[in-house]
C-alpha positions, 0 to 999 in steps of 0.5 A: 561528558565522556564518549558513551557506547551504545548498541544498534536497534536490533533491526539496525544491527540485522540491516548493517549485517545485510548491508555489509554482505553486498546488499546493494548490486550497485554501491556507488548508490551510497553517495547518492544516499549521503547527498540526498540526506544533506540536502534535506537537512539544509531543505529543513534549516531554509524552513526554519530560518524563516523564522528564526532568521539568526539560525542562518546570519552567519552563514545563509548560503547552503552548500554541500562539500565532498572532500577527497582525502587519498592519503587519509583513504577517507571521503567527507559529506558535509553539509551546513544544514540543520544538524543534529544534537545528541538525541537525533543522533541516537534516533536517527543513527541508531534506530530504526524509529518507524512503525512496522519495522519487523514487516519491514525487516522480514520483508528484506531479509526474503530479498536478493536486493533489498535496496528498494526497501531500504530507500523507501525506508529511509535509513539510507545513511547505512549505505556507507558501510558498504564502502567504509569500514569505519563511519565517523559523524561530527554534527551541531544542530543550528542554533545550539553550543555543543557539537556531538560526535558519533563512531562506529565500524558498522558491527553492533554498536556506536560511541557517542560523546561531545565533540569541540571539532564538530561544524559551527552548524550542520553534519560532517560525514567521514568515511574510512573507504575499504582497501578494495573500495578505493575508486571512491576516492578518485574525484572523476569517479566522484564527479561521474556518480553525483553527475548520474544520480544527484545532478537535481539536488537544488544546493551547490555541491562543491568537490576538492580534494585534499593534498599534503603540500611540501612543508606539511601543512594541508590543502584543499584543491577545490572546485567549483560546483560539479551539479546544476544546483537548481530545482529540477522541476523549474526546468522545462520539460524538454531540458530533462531526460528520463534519467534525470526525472528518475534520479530525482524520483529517488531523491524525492520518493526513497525508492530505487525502483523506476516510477510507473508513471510521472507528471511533469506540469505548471498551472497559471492563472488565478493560483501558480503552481509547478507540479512534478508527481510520480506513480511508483511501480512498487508498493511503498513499505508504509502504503497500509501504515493506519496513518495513511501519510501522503509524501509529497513535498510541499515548496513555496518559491523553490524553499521547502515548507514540509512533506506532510501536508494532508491538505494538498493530497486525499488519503487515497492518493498517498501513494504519489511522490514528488513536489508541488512549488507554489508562488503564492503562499507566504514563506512563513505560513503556520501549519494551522494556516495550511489546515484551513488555507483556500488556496491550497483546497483548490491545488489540491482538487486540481492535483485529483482532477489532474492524476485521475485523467492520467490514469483514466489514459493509462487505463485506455492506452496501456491496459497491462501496465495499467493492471499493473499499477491496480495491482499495487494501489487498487486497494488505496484509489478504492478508498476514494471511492466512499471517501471523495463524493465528488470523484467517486464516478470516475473512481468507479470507472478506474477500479478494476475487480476479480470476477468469477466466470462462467467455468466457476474460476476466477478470471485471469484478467480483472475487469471493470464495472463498464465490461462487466455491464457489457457482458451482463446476460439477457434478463440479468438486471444487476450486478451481482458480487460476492464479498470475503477475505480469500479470493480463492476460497470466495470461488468455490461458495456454494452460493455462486453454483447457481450463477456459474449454472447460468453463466452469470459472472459474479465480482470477489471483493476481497480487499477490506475497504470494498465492504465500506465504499459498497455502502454508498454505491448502490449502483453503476449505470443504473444497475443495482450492485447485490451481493450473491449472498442475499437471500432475494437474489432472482436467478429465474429471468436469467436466461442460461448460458447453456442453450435451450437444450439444457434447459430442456434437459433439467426441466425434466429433472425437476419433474421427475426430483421428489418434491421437498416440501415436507422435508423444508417444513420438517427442517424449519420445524426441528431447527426453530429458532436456530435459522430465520427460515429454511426454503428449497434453493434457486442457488445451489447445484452442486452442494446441498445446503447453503446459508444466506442472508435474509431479506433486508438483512445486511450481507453476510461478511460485512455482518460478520466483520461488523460483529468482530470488530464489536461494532455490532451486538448480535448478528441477524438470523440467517436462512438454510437453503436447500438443493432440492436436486442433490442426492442426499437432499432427495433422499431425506425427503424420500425418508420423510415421506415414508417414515415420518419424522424421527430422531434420526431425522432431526440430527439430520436437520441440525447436520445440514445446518452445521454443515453450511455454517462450516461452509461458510466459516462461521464458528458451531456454537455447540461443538459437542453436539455436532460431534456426537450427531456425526457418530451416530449417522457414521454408526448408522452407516456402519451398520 
């Protein structure tokens, strides 16, 4: 088969364009990638052997060889892992084959430094081209014939075709260093590099430099292993320094960022285990991917089994990186005996009993840092919430919510539920929130006005999962969770935030306000089927109309994001509340009282109505109508 030119992915071709415009503020990094990509593939190749042993007869010591060449200008990463065939490297090399790479691409193009993305992305291997201006690729998969070769100057495209000179197994990386990237090719800067960021890789990795000799021929002037060449989390606690555990927080996680919060134990007893567990400070990229994947490795005796095992690890925990090694599984366990394996439900209840009272800690000892950490994966650990029963307390007292306090804002810091009850107001006997999409605009709903009155704080849920977990947790220390947007919320035995004085005040308000009734009955006459009920507001003292959800109804976003996710028919009536104390309000009862019921008067009753269905972004079902309404009381006004 003859060598075959092929284009990048178009998001490969925009990545390397990036990449070769000094993406990376610290270059030597893309050794550290290279290494890190061959030891997974020899961690792949050691999995397989188990059972298919011939893949390794040959050869079964896993090793990886960087080879200096000064006088070629070039520096090889070779590794005699599990290699690639033709198709891995058109996949792996020339693609981007992940969902969501235009996010990913759009996120990175909006970055000064975009290496955390491109770690967490896992498309490492393009490093390369910001120290060599030619990349070649010589790769057999264990256990084929035919060797491939792969080239390309990082610019567009690739050529792919056969190749007789490729390893009997594994990869051979060969880089053509730039003119002005030459101390990679200085063996002491090479030691320096793997010392500082791939001392944890668990493989030999050998350093030999190649030198003409005097009749021409080639040697290698070799050493010996310049890493440790052992599983960092095997080592004792007090033998690793912060460097170490964050370089091996790279290798393991693909981020470049420094991890939040790590933990580092081994449990004995019935079942044995090593576990070394990161808390990332930034999101990862596929945090929200609808496969809600965890990464943590999973190893038996130091040989690596698989990183997707959602056996070892909730959904909710997907954000954790890092590796569980246990001594008790078989090496040659089947993933269908990992989906039903005893042995790993309880390392795994343990790993959840573990992290939540760490995080529990971090909660208490370092409250900012802690903010920190739910302002990235709030939204995940919630999902534990109405997914995990046996967790769900603990959960709740870990979650942390936006509030709207008593000046109608939202608060600068987040609060939990035990600070929320703390605070609650004499006669206040629930806890009220309120639920939707836009924080910001969630503040500014009438239906809070009455609350803000009376100081009464009131909890924004705007993350999507709050409306599922808030099904099955009717309440927290034995007040109930209502939202502000039904109908039977009880503000009269709150006492007011203001003192007695203003209560005073408003009392005489009242007595001297028109009474609304008549106009209530007008109204629920003139709208009759539109509303389930029309009654004067408790709620409202700003705007004049508001709607709320009737008793026993649902809530009205979870309602609404029922009905567009079609998992609901027909939404429930709704019911018109009106601010018996606002201008217009009294004016209109003003006009009743005097001028009985007209025409006018019911286009006022459908305007109200419109008015709060556009308050609370909910679609006219008759825009026309609406339109013509407004031109006639404009007109009228006019007049």
């Amino acid at each position: 088969m003859s060598e075959q030119q092929l284009s990048f992915q178009a998001e490969v071709s925009r990545l390397l364009d990036i990449v070769a415009n000094a993406l990376y503020s610290n270059k030597e990094i893309f050794l550290r990638e290279l290494i890190s990509n061959a030891s997974d593939a020899c961690d792949k190749l050691r999995y397989a052997a188990i059972t298919m042993p011939e893949l390794i007869a040959e050869s079964p010591e896993f090793r990886i060889d960087l080879i200096v060449d000064a006088k070629a200008k070039t520096l090889t990463v070779a590794d005699n892992g599990i290699g690639m065939n033709r198709e891995d490297l058109v996949d792996n090399l020339g693609t981007i084959a992940r969902s969501g790479t235009a996010a990913f691409m759009s996120e990175l193009g909006s970055k000064e430094d975009g290496a955390n993305l491109i770690g967490q992305f896992g498309v490492g291997f393009y490093s390369a081209f910001m120290v060599a201006d030619r990349v070649e690729v010589e790769s057999r998969k264990a256990g084929d014939g035919q060797g491939w070769r792969w080239t390309s100057d990082g610019k567009g495209a690739f050529a792919i075709g056969e190749s007789d000179n490729a390893p009997a197994r594994g990869t051979r990386i060969v880089l053509h260093i730039k003119g002005d990237q030459e101390e990679f090719l200085d063996p002491t800067r090479i030691r320096h590099v793997v010392k500082t960021y791939s001392d944890h890789i668990a493989i030999p990795i050998k350093l030999s430099e190649t030198k003409k000799a005097v009749d021409g021929a080639e040697q290698d002037d070799g050493d010996g292993s310049i890493n440790r060449a052992s599983a960092l989390w095997a080592r004792p606690k007090s033998e690793i320094t912060d460097e170490q555990y964050n370089e091996f927080y790279h290798h393991v996680g693909h981020g470049f960022d420094t991890p939040w919060l790590r933990l580092h134990f081994r449990a004995e007893g019935k079942i044995e285990y090593t576990g070394l567990l990161f808390v990332p400070s930034a999101k990862p990229f596929d945090l929200f991917h609808p496969d809600r994947k965890n990464h943590l490795k999973l190893y038996v005796r130091r040989v690596f089994i698989t990183d997707d095992c959602p056996e070892i690890l909730p959904h909710y925990l997907r954000f954790l990186r890092g590796v569980i090694d246990t001594e008790d599984l078989p090496l040659n366990i089947s993933r269908e005996l990992l989906q039903h394996n005893p042995m790993l439900a309880k390392i795994r209840a343990a790993i959840c009993k573990r992290v939540i009272g760490e995080l529990k800690k971090q909660a208490e000892k370092d409250p900012e840092g802690y903010g920190g950490f739910w302002d990235n994966f709030g939204p995940v650990l919630k999902e534990g919430i109405y997914e995990d029963q046996d967790h769900r307390d603990d959960l709740l007292a870990l979650a942390r919510f936006q509030v709207v306090g008593e000046n109608g804002a939202i608060a600068d810091k987040p609060t939990s539920l035990a600070d929320y009850v703390a605070r609650m107001k004499d006669g206040q006997e629930e806890i009220y929130y309120i639920s939707g999409e836009n924080p910001e605009a969630l503040a500014k709903s009438p239906q809070l006005e009455g609350f803000t009155a009376k100081g009464v704080e009131v909890l924004v849920l705007s993350d999507p999962v709050d409306d599922f977990w808030l099904s099955m947790v009717p309440e927290f220390e034995g007040k109930p969770l209502k939202s502000v947007t039904r109908g039977d919320a009880d503000l009269s035995k709150i006492a007011k935030g203001g003192g007695d004085s203003e209560e005073e005040e408003d009392n005489k308000a009242d007595d001297s306000a028109p009474d609304v009734s008549a106009l209530v009955a007008y109204v629920k006459l003139a709208l009759k089927d539109q509303v389930k009920d029309v009654r004067s507001s408790e709620r409202l003292t700003n705007s004049a109309v508001c709607l709320v959800a009737g008793e026993g109804d649902m809530d009205l976003h979870l309602e609404r994001m029922l009905k567009q996710h079609k998992q609901l028919d027909q939404a429930s009536q709704r019911v018109l509340e009106i601010n018996p104390k606002h201008a217009m309000i009294q004016r209109l009862a003003a006009r009743i009282g005097a001028d009985g019921a007209g025409t006018e008067l019911e286009d006022m009753a459908f305007l109200l109505l419109d008015q709060a269905k556009i308050l609370e972004g909910e679609p006219l079902q008759d825009a026309a109508a609406f339109a013509n309404r407004l031109s006639k009381v404009m007109e009228k006004g006019l007049a």
